[in-house]
PDB file with one MODEL, atoms N, CA, C and O in Angstrom:
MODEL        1
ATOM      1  N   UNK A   1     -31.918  57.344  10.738  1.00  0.00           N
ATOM      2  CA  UNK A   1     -31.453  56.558  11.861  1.00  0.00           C
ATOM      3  C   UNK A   1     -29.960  56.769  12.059  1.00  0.00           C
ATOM      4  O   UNK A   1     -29.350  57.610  11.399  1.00  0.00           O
ATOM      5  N   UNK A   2     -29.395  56.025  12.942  1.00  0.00           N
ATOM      6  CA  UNK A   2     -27.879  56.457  13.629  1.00  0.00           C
ATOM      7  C   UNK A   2     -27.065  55.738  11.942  1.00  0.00           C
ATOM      8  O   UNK A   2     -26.255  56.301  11.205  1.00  0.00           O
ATOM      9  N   UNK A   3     -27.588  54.575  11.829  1.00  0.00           N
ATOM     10  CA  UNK A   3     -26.959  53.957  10.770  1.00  0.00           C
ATOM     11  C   UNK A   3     -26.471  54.955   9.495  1.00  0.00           C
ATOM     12  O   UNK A   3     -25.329  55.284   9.174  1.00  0.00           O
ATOM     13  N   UNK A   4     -27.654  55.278   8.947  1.00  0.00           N
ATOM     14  CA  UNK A   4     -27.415  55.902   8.093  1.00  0.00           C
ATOM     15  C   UNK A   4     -26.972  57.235   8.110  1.00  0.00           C
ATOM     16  O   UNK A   4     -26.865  57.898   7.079  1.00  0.00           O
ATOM     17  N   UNK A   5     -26.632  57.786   9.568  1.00  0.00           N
ATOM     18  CA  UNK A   5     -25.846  59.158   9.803  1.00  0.00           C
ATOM     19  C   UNK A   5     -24.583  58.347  10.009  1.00  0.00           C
ATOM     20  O   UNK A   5     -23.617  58.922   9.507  1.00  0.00           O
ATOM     21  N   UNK A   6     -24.321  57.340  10.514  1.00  0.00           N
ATOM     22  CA  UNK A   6     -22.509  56.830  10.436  1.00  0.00           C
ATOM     23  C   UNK A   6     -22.239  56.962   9.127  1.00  0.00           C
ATOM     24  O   UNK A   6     -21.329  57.664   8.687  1.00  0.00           O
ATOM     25  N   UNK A   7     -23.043  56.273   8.429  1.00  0.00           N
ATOM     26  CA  UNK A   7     -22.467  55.868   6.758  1.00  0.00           C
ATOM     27  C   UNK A   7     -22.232  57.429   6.333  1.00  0.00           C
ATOM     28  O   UNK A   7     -21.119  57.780   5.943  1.00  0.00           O
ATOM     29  N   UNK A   8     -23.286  58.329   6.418  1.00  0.00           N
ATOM     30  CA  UNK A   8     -23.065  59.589   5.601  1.00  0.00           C
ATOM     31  C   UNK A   8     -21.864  60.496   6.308  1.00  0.00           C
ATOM     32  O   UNK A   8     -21.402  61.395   5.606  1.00  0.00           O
ATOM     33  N   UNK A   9     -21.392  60.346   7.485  1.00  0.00           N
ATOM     34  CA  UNK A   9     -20.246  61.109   8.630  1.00  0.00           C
ATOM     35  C   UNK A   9     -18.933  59.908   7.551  1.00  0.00           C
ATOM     36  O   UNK A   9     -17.848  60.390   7.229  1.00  0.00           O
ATOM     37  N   UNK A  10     -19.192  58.860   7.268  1.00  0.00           N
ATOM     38  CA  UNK A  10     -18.050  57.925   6.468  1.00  0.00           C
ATOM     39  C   UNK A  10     -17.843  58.424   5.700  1.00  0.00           C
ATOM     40  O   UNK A  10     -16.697  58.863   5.606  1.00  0.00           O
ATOM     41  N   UNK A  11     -18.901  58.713   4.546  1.00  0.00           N
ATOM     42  CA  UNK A  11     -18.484  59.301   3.178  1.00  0.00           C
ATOM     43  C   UNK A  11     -18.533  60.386   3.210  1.00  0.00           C
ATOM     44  O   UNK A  11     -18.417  60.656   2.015  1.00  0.00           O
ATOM     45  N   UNK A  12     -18.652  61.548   3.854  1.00  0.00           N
ATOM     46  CA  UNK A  12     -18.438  63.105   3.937  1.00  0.00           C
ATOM     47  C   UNK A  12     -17.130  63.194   4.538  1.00  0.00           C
ATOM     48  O   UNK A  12     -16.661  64.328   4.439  1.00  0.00           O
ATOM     49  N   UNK A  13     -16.185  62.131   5.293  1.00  0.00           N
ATOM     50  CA  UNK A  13     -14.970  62.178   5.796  1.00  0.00           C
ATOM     51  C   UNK A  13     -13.869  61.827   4.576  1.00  0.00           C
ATOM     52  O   UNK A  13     -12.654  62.026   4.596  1.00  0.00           O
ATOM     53  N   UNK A  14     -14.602  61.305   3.624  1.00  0.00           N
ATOM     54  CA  UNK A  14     -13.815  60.672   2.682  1.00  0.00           C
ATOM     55  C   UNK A  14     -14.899  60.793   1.085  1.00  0.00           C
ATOM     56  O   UNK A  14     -15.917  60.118   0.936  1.00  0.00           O
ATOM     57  N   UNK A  15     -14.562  61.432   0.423  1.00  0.00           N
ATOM     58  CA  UNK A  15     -15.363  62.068  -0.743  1.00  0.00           C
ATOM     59  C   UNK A  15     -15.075  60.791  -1.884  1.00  0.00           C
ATOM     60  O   UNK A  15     -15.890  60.454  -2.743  1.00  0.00           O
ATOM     61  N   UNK A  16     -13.615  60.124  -1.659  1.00  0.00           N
ATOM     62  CA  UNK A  16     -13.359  59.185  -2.787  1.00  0.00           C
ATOM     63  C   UNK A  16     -13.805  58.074  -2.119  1.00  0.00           C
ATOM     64  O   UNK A  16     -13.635  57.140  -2.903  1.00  0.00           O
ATOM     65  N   UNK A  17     -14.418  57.547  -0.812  1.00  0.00           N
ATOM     66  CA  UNK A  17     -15.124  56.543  -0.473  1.00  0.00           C
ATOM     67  C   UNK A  17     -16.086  55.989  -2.141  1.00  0.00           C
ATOM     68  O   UNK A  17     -16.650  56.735  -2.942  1.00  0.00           O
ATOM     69  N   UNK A  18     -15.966  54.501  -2.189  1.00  0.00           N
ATOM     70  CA  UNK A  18     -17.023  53.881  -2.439  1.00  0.00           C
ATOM     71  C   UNK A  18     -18.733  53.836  -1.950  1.00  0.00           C
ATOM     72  O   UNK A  18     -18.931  52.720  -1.472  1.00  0.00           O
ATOM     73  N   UNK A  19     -19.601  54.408  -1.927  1.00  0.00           N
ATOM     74  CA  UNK A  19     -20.672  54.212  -1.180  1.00  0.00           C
ATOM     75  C   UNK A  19     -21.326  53.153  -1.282  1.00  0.00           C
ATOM     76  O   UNK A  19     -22.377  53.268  -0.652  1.00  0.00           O
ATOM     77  N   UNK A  20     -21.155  51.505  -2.096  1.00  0.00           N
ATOM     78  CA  UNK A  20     -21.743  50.623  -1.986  1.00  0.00           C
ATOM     79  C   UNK A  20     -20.695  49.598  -0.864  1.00  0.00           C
ATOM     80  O   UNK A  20     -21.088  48.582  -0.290  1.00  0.00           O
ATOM     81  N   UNK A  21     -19.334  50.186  -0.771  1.00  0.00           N
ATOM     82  CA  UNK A  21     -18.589  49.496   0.072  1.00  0.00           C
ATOM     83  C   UNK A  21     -18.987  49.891   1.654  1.00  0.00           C
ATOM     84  O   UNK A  21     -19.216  49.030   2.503  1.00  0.00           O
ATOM     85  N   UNK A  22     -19.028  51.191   1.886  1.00  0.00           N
ATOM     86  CA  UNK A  22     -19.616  51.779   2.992  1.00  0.00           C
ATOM     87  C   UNK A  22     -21.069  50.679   3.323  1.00  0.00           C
ATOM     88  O   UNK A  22     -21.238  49.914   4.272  1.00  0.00           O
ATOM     89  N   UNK A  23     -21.806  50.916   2.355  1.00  0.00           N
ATOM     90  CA  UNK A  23     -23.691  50.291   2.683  1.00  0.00           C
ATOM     91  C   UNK A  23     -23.007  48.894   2.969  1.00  0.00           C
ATOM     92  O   UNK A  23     -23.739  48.259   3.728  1.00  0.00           O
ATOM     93  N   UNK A  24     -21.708  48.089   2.589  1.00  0.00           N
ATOM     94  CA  UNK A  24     -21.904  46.551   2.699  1.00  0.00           C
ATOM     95  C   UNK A  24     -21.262  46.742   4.424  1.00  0.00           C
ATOM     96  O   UNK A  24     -21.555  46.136   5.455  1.00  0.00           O
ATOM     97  N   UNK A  25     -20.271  47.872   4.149  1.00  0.00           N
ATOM     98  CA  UNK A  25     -20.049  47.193   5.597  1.00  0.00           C
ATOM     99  C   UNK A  25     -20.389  47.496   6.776  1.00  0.00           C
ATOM    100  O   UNK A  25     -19.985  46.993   7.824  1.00  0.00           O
ATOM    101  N   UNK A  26     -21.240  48.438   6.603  1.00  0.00           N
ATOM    102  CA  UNK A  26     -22.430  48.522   7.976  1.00  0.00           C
ATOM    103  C   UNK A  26     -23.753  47.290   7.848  1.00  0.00           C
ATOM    104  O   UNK A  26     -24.377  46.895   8.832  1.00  0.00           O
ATOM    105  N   UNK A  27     -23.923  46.960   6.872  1.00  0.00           N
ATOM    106  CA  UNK A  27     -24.756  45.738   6.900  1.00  0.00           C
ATOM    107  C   UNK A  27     -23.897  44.391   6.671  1.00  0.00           C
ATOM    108  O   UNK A  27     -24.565  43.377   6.470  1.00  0.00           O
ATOM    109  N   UNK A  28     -22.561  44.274   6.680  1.00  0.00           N
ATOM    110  CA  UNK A  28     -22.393  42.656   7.532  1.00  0.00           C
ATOM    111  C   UNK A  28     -22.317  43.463   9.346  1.00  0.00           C
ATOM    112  O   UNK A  28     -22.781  42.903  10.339  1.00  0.00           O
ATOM    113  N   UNK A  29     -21.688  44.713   9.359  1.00  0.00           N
ATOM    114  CA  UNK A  29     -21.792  44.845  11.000  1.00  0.00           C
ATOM    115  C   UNK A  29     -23.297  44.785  11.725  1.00  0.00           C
ATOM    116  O   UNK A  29     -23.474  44.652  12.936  1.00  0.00           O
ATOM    117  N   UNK A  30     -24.365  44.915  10.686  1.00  0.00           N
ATOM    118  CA  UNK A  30     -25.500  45.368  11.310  1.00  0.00           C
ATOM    119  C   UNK A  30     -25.769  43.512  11.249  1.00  0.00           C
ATOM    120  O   UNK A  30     -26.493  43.198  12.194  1.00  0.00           O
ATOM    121  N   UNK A  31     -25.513  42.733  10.703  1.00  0.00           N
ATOM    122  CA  UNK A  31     -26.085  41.604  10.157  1.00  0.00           C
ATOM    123  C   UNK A  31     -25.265  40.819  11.579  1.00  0.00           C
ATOM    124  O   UNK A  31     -25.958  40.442  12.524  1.00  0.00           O
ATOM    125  N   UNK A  32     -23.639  40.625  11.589  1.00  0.00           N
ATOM    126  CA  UNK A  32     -23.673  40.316  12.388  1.00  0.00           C
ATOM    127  C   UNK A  32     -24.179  40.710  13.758  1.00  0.00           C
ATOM    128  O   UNK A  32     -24.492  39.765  14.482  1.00  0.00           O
ATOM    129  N   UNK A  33     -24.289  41.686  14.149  1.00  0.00           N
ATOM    130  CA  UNK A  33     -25.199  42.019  16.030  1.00  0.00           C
ATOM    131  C   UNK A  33     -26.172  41.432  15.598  1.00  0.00           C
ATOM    132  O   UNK A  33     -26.480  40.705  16.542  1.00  0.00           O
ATOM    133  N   UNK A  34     -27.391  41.118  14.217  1.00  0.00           N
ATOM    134  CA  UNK A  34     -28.534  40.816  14.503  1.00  0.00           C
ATOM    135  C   UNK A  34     -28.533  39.156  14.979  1.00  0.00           C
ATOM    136  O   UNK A  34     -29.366  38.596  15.693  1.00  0.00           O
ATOM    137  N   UNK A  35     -27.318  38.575  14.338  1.00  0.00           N
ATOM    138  CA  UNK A  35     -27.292  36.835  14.787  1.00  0.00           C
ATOM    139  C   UNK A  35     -26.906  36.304  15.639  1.00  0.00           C
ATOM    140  O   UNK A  35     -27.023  35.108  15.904  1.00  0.00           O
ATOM    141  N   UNK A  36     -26.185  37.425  16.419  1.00  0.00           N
ATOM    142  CA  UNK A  36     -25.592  37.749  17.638  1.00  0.00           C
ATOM    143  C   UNK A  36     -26.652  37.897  18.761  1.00  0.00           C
ATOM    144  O   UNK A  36     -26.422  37.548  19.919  1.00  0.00           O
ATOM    145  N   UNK A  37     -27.700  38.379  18.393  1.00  0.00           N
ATOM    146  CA  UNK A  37     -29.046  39.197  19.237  1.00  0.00           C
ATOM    147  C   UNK A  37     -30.009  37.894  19.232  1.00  0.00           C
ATOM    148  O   UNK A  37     -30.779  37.784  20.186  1.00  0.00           O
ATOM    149  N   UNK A  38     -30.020  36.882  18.207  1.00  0.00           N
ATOM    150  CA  UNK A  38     -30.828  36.084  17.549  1.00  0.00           C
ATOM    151  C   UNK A  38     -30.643  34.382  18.100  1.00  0.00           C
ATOM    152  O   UNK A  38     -31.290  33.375  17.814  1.00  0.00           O
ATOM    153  N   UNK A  39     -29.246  34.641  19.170  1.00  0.00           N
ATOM    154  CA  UNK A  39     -29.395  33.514  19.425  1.00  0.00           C
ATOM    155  C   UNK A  39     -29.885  32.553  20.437  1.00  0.00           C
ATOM    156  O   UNK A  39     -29.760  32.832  21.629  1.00  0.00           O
ATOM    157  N   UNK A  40     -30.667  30.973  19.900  1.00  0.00           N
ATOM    158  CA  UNK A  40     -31.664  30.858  20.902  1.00  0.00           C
ATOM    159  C   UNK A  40     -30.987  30.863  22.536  1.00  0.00           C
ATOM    160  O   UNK A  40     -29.784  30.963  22.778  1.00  0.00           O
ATOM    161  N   UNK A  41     -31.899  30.753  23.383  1.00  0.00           N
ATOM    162  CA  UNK A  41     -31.829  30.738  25.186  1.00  0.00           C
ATOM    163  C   UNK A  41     -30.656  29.527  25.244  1.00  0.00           C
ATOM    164  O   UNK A  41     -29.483  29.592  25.614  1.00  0.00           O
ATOM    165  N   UNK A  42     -31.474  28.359  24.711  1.00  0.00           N
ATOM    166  CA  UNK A  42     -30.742  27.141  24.944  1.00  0.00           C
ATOM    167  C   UNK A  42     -31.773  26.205  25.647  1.00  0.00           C
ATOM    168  O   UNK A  42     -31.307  25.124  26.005  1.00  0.00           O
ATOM    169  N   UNK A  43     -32.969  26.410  25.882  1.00  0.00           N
ATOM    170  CA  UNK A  43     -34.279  26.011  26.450  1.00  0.00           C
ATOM    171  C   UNK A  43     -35.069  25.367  24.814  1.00  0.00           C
ATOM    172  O   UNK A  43     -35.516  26.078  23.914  1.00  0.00           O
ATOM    173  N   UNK A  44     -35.033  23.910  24.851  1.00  0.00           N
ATOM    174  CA  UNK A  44     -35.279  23.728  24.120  1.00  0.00           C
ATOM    175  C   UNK A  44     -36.870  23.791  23.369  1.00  0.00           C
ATOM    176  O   UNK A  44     -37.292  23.805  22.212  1.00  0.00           O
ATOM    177  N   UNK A  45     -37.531  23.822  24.908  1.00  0.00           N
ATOM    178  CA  UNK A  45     -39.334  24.022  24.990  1.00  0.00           C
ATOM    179  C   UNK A  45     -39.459  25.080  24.582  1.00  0.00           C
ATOM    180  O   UNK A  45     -40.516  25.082  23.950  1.00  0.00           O
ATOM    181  N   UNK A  46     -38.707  26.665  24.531  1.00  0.00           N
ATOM    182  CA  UNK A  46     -38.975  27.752  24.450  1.00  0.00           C
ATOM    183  C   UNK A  46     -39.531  28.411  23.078  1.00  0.00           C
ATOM    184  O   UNK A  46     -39.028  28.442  21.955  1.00  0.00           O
ATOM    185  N   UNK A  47     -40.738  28.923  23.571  1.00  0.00           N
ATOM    186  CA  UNK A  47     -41.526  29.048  22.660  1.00  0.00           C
ATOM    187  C   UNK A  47     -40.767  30.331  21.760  1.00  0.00           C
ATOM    188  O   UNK A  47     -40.446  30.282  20.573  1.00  0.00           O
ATOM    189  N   UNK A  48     -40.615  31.317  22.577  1.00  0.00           N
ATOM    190  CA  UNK A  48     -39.794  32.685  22.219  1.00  0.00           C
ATOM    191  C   UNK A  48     -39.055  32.177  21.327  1.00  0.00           C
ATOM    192  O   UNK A  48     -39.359  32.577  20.203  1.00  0.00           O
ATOM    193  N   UNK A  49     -37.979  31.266  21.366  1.00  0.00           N
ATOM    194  CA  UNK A  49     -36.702  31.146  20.343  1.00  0.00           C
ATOM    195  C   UNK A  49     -37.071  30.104  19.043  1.00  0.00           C
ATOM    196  O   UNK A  49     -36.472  30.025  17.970  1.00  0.00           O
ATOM    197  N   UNK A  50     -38.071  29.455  19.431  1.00  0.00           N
ATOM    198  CA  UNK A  50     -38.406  28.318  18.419  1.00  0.00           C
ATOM    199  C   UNK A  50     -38.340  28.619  17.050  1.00  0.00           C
ATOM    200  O   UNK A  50     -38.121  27.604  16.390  1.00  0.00           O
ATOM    201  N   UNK A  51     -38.446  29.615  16.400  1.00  0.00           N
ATOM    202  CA  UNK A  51     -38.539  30.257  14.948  1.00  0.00           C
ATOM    203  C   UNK A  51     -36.976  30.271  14.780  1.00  0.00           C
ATOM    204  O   UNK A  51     -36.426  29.827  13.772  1.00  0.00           O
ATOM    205  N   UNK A  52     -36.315  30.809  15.831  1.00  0.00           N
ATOM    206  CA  UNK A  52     -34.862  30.933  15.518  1.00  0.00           C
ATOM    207  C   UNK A  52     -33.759  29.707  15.950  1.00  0.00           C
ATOM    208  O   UNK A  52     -32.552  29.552  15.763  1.00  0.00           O
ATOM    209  N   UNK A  53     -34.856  28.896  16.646  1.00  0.00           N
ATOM    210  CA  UNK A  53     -33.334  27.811  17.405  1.00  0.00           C
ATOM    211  C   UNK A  53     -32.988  27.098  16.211  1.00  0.00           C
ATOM    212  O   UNK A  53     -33.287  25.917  16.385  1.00  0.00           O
ATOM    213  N   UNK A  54     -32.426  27.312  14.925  1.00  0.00           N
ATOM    214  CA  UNK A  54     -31.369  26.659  14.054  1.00  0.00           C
ATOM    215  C   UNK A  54     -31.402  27.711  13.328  1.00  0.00           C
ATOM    216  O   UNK A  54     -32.120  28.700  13.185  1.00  0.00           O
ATOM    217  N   UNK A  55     -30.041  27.081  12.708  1.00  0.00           N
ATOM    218  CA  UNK A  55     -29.359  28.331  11.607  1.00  0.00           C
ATOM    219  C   UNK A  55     -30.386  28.911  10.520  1.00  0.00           C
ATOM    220  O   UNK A  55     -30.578  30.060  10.121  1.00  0.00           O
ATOM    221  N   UNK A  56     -31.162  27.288  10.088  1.00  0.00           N
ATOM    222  CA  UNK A  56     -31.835  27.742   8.837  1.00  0.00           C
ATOM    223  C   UNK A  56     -33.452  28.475   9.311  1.00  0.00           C
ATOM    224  O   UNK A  56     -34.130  29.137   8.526  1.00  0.00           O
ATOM    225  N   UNK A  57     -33.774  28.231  10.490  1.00  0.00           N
ATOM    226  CA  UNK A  57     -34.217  28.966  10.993  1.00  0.00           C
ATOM    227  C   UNK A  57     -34.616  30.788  11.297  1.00  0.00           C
ATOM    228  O   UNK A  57     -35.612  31.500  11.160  1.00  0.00           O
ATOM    229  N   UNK A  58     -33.082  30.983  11.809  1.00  0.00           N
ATOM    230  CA  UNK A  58     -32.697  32.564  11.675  1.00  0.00           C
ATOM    231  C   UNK A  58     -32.263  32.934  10.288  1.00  0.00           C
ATOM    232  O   UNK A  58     -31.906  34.094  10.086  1.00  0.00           O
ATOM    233  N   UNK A  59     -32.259  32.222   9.498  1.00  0.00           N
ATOM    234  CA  UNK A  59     -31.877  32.984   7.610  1.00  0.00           C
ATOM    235  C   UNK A  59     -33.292  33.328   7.515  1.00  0.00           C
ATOM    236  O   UNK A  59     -33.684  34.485   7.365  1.00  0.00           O
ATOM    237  N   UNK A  60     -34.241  32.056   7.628  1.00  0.00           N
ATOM    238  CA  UNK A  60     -35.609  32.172   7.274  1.00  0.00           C
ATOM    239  C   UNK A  60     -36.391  33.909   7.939  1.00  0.00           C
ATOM    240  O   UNK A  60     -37.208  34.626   7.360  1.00  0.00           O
ATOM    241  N   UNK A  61     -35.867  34.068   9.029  1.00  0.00           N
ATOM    242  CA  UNK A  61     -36.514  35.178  10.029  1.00  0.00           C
ATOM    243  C   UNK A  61     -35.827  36.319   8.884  1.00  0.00           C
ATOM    244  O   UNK A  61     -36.356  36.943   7.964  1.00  0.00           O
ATOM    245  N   UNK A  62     -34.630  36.286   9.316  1.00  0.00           N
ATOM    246  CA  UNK A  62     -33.867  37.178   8.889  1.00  0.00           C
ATOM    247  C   UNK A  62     -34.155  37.645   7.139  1.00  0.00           C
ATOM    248  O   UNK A  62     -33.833  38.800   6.862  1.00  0.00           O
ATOM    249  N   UNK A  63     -34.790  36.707   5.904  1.00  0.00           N
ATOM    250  CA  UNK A  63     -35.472  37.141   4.749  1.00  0.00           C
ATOM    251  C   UNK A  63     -36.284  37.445   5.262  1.00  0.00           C
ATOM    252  O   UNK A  63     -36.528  38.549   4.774  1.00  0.00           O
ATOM    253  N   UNK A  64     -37.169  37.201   6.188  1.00  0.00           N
ATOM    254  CA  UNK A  64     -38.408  37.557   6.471  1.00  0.00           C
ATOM    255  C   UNK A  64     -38.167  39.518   6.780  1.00  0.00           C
ATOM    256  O   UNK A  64     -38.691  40.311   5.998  1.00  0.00           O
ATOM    257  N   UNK A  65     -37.638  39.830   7.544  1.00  0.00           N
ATOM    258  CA  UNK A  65     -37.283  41.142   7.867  1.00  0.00           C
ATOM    259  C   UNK A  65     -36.537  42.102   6.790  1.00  0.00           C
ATOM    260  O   UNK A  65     -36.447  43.329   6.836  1.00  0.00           O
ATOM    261  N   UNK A  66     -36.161  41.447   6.067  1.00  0.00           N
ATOM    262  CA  UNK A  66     -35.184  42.156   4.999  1.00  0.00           C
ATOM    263  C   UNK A  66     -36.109  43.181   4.046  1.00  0.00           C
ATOM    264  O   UNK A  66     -36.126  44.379   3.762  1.00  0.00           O
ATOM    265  N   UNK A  67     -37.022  41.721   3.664  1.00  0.00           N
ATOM    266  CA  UNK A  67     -38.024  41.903   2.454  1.00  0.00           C
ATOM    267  C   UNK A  67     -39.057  42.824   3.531  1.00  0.00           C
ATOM    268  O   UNK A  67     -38.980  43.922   2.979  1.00  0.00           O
ATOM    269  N   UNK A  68     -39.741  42.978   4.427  1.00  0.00           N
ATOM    270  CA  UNK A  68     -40.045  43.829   5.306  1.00  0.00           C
ATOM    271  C   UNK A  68     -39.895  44.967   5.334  1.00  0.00           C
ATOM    272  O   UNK A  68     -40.903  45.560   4.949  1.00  0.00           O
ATOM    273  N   UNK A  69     -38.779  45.842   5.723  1.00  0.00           N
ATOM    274  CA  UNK A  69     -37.816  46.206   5.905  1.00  0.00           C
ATOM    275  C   UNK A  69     -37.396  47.268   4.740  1.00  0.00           C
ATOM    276  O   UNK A  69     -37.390  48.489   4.584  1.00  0.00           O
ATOM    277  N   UNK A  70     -37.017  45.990   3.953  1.00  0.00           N
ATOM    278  CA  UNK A  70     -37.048  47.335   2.314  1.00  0.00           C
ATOM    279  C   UNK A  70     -38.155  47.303   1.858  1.00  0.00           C
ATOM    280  O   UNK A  70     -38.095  48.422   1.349  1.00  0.00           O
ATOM    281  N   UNK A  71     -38.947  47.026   1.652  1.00  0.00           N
ATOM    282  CA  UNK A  71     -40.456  47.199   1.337  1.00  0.00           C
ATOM    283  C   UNK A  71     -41.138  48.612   1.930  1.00  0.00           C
ATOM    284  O   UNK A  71     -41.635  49.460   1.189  1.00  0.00           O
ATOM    285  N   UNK A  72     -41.091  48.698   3.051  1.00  0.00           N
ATOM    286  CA  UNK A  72     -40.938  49.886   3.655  1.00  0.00           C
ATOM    287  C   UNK A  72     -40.207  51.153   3.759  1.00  0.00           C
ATOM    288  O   UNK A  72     -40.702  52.129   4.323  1.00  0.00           O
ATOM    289  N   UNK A  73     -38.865  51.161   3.146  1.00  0.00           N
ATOM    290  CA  UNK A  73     -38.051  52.036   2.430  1.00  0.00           C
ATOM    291  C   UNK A  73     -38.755  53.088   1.837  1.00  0.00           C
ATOM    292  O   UNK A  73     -39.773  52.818   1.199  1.00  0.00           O
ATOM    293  N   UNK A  74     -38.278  54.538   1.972  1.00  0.00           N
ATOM    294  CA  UNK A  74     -38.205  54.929   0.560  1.00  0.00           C
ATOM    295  C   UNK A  74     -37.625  54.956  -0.694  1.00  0.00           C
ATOM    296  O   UNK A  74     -38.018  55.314  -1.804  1.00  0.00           O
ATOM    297  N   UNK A  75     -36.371  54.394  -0.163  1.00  0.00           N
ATOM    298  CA  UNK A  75     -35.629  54.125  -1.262  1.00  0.00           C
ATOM    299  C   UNK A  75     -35.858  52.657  -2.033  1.00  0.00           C
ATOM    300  O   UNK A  75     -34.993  52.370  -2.861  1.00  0.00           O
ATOM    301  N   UNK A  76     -36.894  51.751  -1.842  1.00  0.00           N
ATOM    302  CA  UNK A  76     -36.719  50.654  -2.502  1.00  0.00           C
ATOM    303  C   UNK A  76     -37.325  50.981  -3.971  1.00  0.00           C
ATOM    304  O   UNK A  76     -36.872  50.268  -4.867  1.00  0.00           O
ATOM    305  N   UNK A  77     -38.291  51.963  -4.352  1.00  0.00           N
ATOM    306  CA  UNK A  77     -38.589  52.143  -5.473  1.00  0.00           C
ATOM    307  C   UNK A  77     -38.000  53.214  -5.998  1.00  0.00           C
ATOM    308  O   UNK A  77     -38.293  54.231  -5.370  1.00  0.00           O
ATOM    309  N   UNK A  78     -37.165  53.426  -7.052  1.00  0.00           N
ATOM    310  CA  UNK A  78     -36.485  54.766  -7.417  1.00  0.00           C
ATOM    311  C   UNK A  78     -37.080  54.715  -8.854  1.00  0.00           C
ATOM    312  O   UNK A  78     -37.466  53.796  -9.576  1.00  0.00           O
ATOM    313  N   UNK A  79     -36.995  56.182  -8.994  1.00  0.00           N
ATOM    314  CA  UNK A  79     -37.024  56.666 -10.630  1.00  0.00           C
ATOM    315  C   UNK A  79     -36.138  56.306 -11.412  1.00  0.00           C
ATOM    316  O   UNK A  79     -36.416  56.666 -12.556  1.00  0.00           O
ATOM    317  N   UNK A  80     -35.227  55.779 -11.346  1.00  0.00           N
ATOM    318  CA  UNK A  80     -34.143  55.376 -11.781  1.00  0.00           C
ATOM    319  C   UNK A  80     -33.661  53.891 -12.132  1.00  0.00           C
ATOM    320  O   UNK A  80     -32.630  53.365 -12.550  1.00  0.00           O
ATOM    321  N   UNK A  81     -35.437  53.334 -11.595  1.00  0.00           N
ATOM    322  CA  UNK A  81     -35.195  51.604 -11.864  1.00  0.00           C
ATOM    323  C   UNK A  81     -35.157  51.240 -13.219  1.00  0.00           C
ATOM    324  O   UNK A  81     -35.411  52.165 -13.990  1.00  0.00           O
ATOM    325  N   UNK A  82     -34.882  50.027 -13.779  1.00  0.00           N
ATOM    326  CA  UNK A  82     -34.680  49.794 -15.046  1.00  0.00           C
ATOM    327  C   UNK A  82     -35.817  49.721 -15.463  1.00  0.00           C
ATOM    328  O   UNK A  82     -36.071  49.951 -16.645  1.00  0.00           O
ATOM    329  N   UNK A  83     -37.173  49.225 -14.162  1.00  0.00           N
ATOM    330  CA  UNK A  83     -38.570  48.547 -14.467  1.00  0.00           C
ATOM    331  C   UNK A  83     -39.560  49.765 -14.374  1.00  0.00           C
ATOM    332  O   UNK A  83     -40.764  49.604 -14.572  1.00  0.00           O
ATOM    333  N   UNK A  84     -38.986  51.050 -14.049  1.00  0.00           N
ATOM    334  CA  UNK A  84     -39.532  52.218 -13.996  1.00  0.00           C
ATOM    335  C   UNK A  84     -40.534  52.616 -15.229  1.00  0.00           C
ATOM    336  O   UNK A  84     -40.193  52.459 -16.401  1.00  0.00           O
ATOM    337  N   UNK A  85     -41.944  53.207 -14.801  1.00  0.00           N
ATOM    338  CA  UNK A  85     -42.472  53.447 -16.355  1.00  0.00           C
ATOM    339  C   UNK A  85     -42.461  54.841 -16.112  1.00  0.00           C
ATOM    340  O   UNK A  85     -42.543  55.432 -15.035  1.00  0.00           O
ATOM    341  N   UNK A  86     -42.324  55.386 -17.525  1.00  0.00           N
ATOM    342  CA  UNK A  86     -41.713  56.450 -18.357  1.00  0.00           C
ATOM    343  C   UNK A  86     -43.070  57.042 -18.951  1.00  0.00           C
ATOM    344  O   UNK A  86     -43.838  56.437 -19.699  1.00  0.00           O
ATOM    345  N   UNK A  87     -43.196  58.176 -18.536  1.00  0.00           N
ATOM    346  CA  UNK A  87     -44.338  59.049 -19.398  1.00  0.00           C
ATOM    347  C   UNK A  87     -44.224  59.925 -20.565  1.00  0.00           C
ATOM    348  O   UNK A  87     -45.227  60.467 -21.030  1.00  0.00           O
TER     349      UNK A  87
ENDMDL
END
């Protein structure tokens, strides 16, 4: 995706980059547009926003997509996990 070609155009511009500082700060930028994108109409009947019309609301959505999201990854399971089994 575009995301992860910014991050890699970041750290190929800069070799002594951090790459977990890079991943945080495209995901508070990606995090904020999503709460930004997330907020309700202002229609309080509205069925569309009802999951999201309060804060604790959109956290709730927003784990909901995360765990989603990386679950679907390829990278969420690596050879390299601590919980990894070993042949």
């Amino acid at each position: 995706t575009k995301a992860v070609d910014l991050g890699n155009k970041i750290a190929d511009k800069d070799r002594d980059a951090d790459l977990w500082d890079i991943a945080d700060g495209l995901l508070a930028g990606a995090l904020q547009y999503w709460l930004y994108s997330r907020q309700p109409c202002g229609d309080p009947r509205c069925q569309d926003c009802l999951p999201i019309s309060t804060a604790e609301g959109r956290m709730a959505e927003l784990k909901r997509l995360i765990e989603q999201l990386a679950a679907e990854s390829e990278y969420f399971h690596t050879p390299t996990d601590s919980n990894a089994g070993r042949a």
